[in-house]
C-alpha positions in Angstrom: -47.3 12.3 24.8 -46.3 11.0 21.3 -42.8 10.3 20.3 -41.0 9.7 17.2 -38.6 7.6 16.2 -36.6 7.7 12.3 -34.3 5.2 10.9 -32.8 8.3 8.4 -31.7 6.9 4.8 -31.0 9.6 2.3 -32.8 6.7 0.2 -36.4 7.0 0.9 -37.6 3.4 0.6 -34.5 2.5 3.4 -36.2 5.4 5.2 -38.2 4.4 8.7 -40.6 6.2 10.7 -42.3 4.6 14.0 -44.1 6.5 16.8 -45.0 5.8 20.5 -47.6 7.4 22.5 -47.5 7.2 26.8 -50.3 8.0 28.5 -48.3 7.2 32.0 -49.9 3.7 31.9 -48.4 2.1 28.5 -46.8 2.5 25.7 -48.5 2.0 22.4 -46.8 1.3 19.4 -48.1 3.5 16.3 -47.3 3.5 12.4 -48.5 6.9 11.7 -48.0 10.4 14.1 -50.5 12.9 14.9 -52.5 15.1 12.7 -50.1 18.3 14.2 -46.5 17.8 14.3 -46.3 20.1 16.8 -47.9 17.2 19.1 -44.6 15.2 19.0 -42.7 16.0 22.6 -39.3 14.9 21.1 -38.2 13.0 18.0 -34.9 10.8 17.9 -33.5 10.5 14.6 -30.9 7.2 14.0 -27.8 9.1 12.4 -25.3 11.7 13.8 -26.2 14.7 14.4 -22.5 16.0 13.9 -18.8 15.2 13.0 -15.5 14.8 15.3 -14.5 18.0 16.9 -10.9 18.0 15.0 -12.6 17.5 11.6 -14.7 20.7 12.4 -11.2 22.5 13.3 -9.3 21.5 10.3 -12.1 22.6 7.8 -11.8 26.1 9.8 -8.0 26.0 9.0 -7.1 25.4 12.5 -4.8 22.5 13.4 -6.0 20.1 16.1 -4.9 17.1 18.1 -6.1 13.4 16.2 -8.1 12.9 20.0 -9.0 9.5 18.6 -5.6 8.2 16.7 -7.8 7.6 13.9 -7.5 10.6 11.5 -9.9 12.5 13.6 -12.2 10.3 11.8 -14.0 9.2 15.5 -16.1 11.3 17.6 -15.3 11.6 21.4 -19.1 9.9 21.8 -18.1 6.9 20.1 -14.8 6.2 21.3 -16.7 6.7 24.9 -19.7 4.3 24.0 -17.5 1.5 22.5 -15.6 1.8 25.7 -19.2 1.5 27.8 -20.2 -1.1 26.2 -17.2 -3.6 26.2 -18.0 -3.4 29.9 -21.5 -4.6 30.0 -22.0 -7.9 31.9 -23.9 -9.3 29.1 -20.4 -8.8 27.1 -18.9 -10.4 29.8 -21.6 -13.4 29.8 -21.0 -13.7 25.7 -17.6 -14.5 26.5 -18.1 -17.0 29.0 -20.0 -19.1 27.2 -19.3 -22.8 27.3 -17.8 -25.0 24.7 -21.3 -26.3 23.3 -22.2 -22.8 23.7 -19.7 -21.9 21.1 -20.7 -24.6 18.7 -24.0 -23.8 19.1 -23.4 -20.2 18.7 -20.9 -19.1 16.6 -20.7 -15.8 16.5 -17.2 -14.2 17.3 -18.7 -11.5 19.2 -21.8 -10.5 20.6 -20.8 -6.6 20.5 -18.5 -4.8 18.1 -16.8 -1.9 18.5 -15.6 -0.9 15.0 -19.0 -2.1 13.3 -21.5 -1.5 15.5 -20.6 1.7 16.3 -19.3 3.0 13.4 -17.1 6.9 13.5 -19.4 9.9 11.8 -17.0 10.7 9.4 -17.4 7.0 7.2 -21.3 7.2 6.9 -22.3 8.6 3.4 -25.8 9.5 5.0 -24.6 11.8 7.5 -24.1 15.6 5.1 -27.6 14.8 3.8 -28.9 14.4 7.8 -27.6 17.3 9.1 -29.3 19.4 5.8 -32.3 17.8 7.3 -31.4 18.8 10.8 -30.8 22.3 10.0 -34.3 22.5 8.0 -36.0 21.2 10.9 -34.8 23.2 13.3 -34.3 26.8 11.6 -35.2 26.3 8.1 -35.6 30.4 7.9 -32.8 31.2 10.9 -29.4 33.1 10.3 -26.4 30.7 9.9 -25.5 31.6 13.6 -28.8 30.6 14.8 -29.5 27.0 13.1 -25.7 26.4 14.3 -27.2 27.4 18.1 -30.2 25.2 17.6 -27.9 22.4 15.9 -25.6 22.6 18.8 -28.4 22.1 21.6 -30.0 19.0 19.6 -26.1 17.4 20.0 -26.5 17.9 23.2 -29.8 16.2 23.7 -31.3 19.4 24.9 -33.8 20.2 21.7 -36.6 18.9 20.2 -34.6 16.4 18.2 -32.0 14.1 19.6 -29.2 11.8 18.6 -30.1 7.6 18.8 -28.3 4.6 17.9 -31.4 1.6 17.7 -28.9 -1.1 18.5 -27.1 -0.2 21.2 -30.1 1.5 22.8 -31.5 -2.4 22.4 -28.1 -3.7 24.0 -28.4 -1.2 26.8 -32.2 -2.4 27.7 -30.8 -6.1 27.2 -28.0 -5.1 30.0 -30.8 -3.8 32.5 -32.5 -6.7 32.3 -29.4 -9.0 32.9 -28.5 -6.7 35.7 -32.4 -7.1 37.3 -32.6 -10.8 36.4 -30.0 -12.6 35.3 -31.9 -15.8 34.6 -34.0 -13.7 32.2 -31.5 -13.1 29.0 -28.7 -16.0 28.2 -27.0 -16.5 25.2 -29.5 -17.4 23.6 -31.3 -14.0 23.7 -27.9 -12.4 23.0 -27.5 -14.4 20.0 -31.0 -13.2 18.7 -30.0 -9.6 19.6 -27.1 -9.5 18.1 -28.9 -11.1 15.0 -32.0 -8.6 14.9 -30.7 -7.0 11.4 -32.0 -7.9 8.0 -34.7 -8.8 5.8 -34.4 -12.6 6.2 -36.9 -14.4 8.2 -34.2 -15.5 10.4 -33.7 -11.7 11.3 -37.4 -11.2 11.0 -38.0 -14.0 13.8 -35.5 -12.8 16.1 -36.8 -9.3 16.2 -40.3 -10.6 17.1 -38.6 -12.7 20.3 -36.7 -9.1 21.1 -40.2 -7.4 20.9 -42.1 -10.4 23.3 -39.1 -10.0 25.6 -39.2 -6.4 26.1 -42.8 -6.5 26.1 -42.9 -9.1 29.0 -40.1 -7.7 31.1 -40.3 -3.5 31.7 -37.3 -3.8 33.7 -35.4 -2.0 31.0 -37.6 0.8 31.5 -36.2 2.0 35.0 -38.4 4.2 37.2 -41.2 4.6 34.8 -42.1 1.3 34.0 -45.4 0.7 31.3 -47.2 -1.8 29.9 -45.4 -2.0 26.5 -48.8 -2.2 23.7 -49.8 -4.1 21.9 -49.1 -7.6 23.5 -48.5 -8.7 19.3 -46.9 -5.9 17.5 -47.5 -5.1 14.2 -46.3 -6.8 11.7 -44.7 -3.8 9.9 -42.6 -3.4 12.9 -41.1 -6.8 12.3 -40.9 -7.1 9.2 -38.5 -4.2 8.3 -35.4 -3.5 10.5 -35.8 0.2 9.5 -39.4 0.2 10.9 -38.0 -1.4 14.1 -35.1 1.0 13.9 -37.4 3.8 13.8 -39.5 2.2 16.8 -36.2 1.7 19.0 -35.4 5.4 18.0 -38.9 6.7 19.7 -38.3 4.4 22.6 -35.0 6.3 22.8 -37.4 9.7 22.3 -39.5 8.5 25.6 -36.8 7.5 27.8 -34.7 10.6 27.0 -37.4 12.4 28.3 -38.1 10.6 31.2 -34.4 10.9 32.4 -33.3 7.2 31.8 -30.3 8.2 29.3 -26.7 8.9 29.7 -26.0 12.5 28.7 -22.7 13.9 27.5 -22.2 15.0 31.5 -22.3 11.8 32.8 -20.7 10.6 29.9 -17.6 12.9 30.8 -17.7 14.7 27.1 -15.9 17.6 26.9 -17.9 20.2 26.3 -16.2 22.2 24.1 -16.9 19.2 21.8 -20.2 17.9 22.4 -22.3 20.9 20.6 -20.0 20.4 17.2 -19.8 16.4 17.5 -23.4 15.2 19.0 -24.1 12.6 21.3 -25.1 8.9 21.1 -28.4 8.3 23.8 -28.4 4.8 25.8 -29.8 3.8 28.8 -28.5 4.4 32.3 
């Protein structure tokens, strides 16, 4: 099985594309897909697949409750996964750190809510993603159709799903804190929470997040595989959008293999899920 990962830019030299195949022993790392794209078993694309429910409403004429407070700007996924993560135990670790700790690592915090998981409605990529979407999915369908086939990719059901690389990353670092705690400090959380850019700071730390995930398939749950190869390529770690991209087909695989929270579980109404999307992270 191959699956795809894309960092979507609506600038095509931000743009990143990563693949990995399973062949239920590991899972290989690849730059380039298969010869058919109808070979790909699911393909997770790094921007939303939809806007808030309200904003939908008011550009129908309807008038709608602000859910979120925040000039229906928010979508009920995001206010949920900011909420989820502030509760993670590696959050909880972050804050606990020790004086030296704090000297040593200054970073105010190890997750964000307002920047790391940013609302739909700010991102300037997101009308050219869903024209993509909608080619993709019913490029010759009736308006009613592509928004049938656009509402089951929100809910993780099509071929196509919603990811978010970096707090897919920060779920698998919570799994393995969970399994072994003596396996991520603040160390690692420092260099996860530093993973972005084209510095070779950034550069450096996604190559420790790679040997980390590499050497410890806790993070994959039931399903475990060898993660290949042992050193990754170098295009991988040298652009965050190519590592994006590969966090996005890891996201791919262990949507299919059930390891995800879906909207359900989530507790996303879903009267909203099919117009807003949903943000994929581990169990």
């Amino acid at each position: 099985m191959i699956y795809e990962g894309i960092d979507f830019a609506h600038i095509q030299a931000n743009l990143g594309r990563c693949y990995v195949s399973d062949d239920s022993q590991a899972l290989q790392v690849l730059l380039t897909g298969p010869n058919k794209p109808e070979d790909i078993q699911r393909r997770a694309i790094d921007c939303p697949l939809g806007v808030s429910w309200g904003l939908t409403q008011l550009v129908q004429g309807h008038l709608p409750p602000d859910l979120g407070g925040d000039g229906y700007k928010t979508r009920e996924t995001e206010r949920w996964l900011r909420n989820h993560a502030t509760m993670y135990q590696t959050n909880q670790l972050w804050r606990a750190r020790s004086n030296a700790e704090r000297e040593q690592y200054p970073r105010a915090s190890y997750f964000n809510g307002g920047s790391h998981v940013q609302s739909a409605a700010g991102l300037q990529i997101v009308p050219a993603c869903l024209a993509w979407l909608l080619q993709q999915i019913a490029p010759d369908a009736k308006p009613n159709q592509r928004l049938a086939a656009a509402s089951a990719a929100r809910r993780g059901e099509g071929l196509i799903i919603e990811a978010h690389p970096r707090m897919f990353l920060y779920s698998a670092i919570e799994r393995l804190y969970r399994s072994d705690s003596t396996v991520v400090t603040n160390e690692t959380l420092n260099v996860v929470a530093g993973y972005k850019g084209n510095n070779l700071e950034a550069a450096g730390n996604r190559r420790i997040i790679y040997d980390l995930l590499q050497s410890n398939p806790a993070w994959m749950g039931q399903t475990p595989r060898e993660l290949l190869p042992v050193i990754p390529p170098e295009e991988v770690i040298e652009s965050d959008h190519t590592f994006d991209a590969w966090l996005a087909a890891l996201t791919a695989w262990a949507h299919e293999k059930n390891e995800t929270l879906g909207w359900i579980e989530a507790g996303i109404d879903p009267a909203h899920v099919g117009a807003e999307g949903h943000i994929l992270v581990l169990r």
